[in-house]
N, C-alpha and C positions, 0 to 999 in steps of 0.2 A: 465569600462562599463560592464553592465551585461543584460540576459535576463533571465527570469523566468516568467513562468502561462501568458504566453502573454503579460508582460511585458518588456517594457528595458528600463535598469538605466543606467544615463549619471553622473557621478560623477567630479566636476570642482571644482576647488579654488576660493577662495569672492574677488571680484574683478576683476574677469578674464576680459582680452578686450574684445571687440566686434567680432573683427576678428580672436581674438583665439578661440572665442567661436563656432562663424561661421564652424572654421578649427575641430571643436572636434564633429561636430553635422556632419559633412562631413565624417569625421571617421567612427560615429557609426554606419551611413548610411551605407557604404562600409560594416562593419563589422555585419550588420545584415545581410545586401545581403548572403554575402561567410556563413552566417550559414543558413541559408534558404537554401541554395544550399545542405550543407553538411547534415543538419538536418529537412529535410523539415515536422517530425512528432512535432516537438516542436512549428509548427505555425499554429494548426490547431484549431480552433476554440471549444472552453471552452465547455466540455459539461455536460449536469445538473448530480447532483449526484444520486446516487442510491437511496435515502430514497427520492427523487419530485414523484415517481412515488407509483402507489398502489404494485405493486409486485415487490421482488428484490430475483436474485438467489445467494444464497451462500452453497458455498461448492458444487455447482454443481444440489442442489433443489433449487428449485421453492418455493417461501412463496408469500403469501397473508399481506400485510402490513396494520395495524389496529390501528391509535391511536386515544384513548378514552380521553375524560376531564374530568378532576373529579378535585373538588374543595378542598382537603384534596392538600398540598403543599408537594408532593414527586412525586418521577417519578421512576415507574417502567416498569418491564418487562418482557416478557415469551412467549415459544413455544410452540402450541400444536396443533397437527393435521394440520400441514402447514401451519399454522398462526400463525404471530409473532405481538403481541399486545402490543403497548407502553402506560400506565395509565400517563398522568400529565397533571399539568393546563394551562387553555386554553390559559394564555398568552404567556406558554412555548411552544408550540403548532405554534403558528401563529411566532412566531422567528425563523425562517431559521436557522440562524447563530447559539443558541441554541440547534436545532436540530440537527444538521449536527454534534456538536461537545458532545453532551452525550447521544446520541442512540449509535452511535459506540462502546462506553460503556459500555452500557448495552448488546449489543452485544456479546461484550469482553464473559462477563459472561453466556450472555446462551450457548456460544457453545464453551467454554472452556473446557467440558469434549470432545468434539468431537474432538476435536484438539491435546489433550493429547493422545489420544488412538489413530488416526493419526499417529501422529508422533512414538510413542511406534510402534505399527504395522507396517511401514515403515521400523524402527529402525532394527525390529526384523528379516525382510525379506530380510535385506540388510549390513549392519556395524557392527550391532549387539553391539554397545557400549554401558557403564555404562552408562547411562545419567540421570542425576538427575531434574529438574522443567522442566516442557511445559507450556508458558504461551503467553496470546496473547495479543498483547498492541498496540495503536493508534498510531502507528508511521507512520512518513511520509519520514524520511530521510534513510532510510531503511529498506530491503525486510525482516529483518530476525538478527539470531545473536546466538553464541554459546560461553557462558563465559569457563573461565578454568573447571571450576567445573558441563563441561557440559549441562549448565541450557538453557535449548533452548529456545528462542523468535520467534515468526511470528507477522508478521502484521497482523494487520484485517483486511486491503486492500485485502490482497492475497485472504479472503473469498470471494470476487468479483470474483476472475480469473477463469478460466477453471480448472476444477481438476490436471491437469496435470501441468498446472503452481506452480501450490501451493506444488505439490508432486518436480518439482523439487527444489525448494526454500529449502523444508522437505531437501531433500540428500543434499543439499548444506551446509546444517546448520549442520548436520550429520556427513557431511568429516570432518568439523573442528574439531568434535574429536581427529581425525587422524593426522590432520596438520592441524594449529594453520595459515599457513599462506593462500595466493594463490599461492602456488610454481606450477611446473609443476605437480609433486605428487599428490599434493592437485585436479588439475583437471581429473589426471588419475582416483582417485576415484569416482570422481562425474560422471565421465564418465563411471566408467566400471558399474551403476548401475541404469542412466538415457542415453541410447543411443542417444536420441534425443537432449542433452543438449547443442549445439548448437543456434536447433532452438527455443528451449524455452528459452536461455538467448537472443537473437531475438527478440520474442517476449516482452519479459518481455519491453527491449528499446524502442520497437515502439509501445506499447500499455499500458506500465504502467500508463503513467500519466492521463490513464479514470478509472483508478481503483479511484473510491472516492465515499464517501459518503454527 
C-alpha cells in the first residue's frame, strides 16, 4: 500500500477472495488514519501550480506572466523588465499538462545564469570549494545534488521557495563537497553556515509539496 499527491494504492494478488479483500481495504483504512495522524500536511488539498496564475515569484521577485500565440510551431522564452513572456501556439497554450511541463523549461534557461552566480557567491562566502557546473533541472524527486566532481544541481521547484529555502538547499548541496555522505560532519557543516537549518529543513517537509508549477 502506498499514498502519494492525494492518492492511495492498494496492491492485491488476481484472484484474491472476497473477504481477504474486505480484510486488505480494512488495513489500508487503519493505515491511512495513523498517517493522517503522523503526517497530516500530506492530506491537504491539491493546490493549482504557479504558472494558473498571471504572476509567479521566483527567486523571491515578483514577475508579471505573459503568453503570446504565434503561429510559427516553437516555444520560446525571455525576461525583461519583470516580465516573463512565453511565445507558442495556441494549442500548446490551451494544454495545462503541456504547460506545466516545458515553461519550467524554459525557465531552467532564463535564470540559469542567476543561479550559477548564486551559488558561486554562496560558495564563495561560505566553503569556499572547487566546484565545477550549476545547473538547474525539473526534478521532482529531489531538492538538489552534488556529483564527485562537484557539479552542483538545484531544482527549479526551489525557484518557488522563500530565498532562504533555496539558500539553504545552496549550503547543503555545498557540504557535500566536504562529505560525500549525511554523517554527523556532514550536518555540522550545514549548520555552522545556515544557523537556522533546522527550521528550514522543517519547512522544506511541511511545504514542499506546493512548490509546483
Amino acid at each position: 500500500m502506498s499514498y502519494r499527491d492525494n492518492v492511495a494504492r492498494l496492491s492485491i494478488p488476481k484472484g484474491i477472495r472476497e473477504n481477504d479483500l474486505v480484510r486488505a481495504k480494512d488495513r489500508l483504512h487503519e493505515w491511512l488514519s495513523k498517517l493522517a495522524l503522523d503526517k497530516p500536511n500530506l492530506f491537504v488539498p491539491e493546490s493549482n501550480g504557479a504558472l494558473t496564475g498571471q504572476e509567479i515569484t521566483l527567486i523571491g521577485r515578483q514577475y508579471h506572466l505573459r503568453f503570446i500565440p504565434v503561429r510559427a510551431n516553437r516555444i520560446t522564452g525571455r525576461r525583461k523588465d519583470g516580465v516573463i513572456t512565453v511565445e507558442a501556439p495556441d494549442e500548446f497554450l490551451s494544454d495545462r499538462t503541456q504547460v506545466s511541463d516545458a515553461v519550467p523549461r524554459l525557465i531552467n534557461k532564463i535564470f540559469a545564469y542567476d543561479m550559477d552566480q548564486r551559488v558561486r557567491d554562496i560558495n564563495q562566502r561560505t566553503i569556499n570549494a572547487n566546484i565545477g557546473r550549476v545547473s538547474l533541472k525539473s526534478v521532482v524527486s529531489r531538492w538538489g545534488s552534488c556529483t564527485h566532481e562537484n557539479n552542483i544541481m538545484i531544482s527549479n521547484r526551489l525557484l518557488l521557495a522563500p530565498t532562504e529555502i533555496l539558500d539553504h538547499v545552496i549550503i547543503h548541496e555545498l557540504a557535500h563537497t566536504v562529505h560525500r555522505d549525511h554523517s554527523r560532519q556532514f550536518w555540522r557543516v550545514v549548520a555552522q553556515y545556515d544557523s537556522h537549518m533546522k527550521e528550514h529543513n522543517a519547512w522544506l517537509k511541511l511545504h514542499g509539496h506546493t512548490l509546483k508549477y
